[in-house]
N, C-alpha and C positions, 0 to 999 in steps of 0.2 A: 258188558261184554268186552268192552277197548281196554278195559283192564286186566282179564283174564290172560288174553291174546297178547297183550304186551307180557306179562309176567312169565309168557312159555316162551316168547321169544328169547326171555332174558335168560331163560333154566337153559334153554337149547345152544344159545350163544356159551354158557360158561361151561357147557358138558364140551361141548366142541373150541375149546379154547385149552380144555384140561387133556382133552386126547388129543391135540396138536402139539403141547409140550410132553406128551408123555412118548408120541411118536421122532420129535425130537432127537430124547435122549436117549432112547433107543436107538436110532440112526447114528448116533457121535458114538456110542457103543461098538454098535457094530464096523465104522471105520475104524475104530480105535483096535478090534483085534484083527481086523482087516493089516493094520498097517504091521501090527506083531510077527504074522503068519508071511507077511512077504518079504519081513525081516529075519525070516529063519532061515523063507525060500535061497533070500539072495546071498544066506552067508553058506546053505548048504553046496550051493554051485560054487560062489565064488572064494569062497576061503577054506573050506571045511579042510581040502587033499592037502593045504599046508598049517594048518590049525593055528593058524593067525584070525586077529580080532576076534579073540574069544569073547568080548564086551558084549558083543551082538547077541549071542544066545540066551543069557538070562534078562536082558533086556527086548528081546524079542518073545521070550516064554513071560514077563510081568505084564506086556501090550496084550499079548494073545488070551490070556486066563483072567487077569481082572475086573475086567466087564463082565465076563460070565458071573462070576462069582457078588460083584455089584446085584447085578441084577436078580441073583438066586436069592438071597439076601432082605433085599426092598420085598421081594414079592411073599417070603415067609414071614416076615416084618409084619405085612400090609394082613396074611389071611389072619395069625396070630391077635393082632391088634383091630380084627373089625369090627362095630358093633353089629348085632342082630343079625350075624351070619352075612354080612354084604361086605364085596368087598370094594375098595377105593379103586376110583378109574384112575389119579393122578399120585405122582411119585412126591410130590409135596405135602399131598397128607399122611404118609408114610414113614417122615423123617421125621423123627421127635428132637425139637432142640433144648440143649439145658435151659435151666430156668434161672 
């Protein structure tokens, strides 16, 4: 029995160690178009009427859409690549690296 009970602890520890990085990188995601979209905001107020620092708008559109598209990505990645129909809780077994 002491072993059984140990062995779920250890499944329950690593599931919830895989949704804590997976909630992570979604968090860094979502500041990251966070920071995009209040880079569009502050150049539409503050530059737009004299169309100076144009730098800011395609640099505020690559913040804003990248993560989306990241994240579209991993998860077509993830259904594409599952075995037996199931798919992966973490963004690590996702990523295939070369060999």
């Amino acid at each position: 029995m002491g072993s059984c009970d140990q062995e779920e602890k250890e499944v329950d520890y690593e599931g919830t160690q895989k949704l804590a990085k997976t909630f992570v990188a979604l968090l860094w995601s979502f500041f990251i178009s966070l920071g995009g979209g209040l880079t569009l905001v502050w150049w539409e107020f503050e530059y737009h009427p004299t169309n100076s620092q144009l730098w800011m708008v395609p640099f505020g559109l690559i913040m804003l859409v990248t993560p989306v598209i990241v994240c579209f990505s991993v998860f077509v990645s993830d259904i594409c690549n599952s075995s037996s129909g199931q798919l992966s809780a973490s963004l690590d077994d996702s990523v295939h690296h070369p060999v």
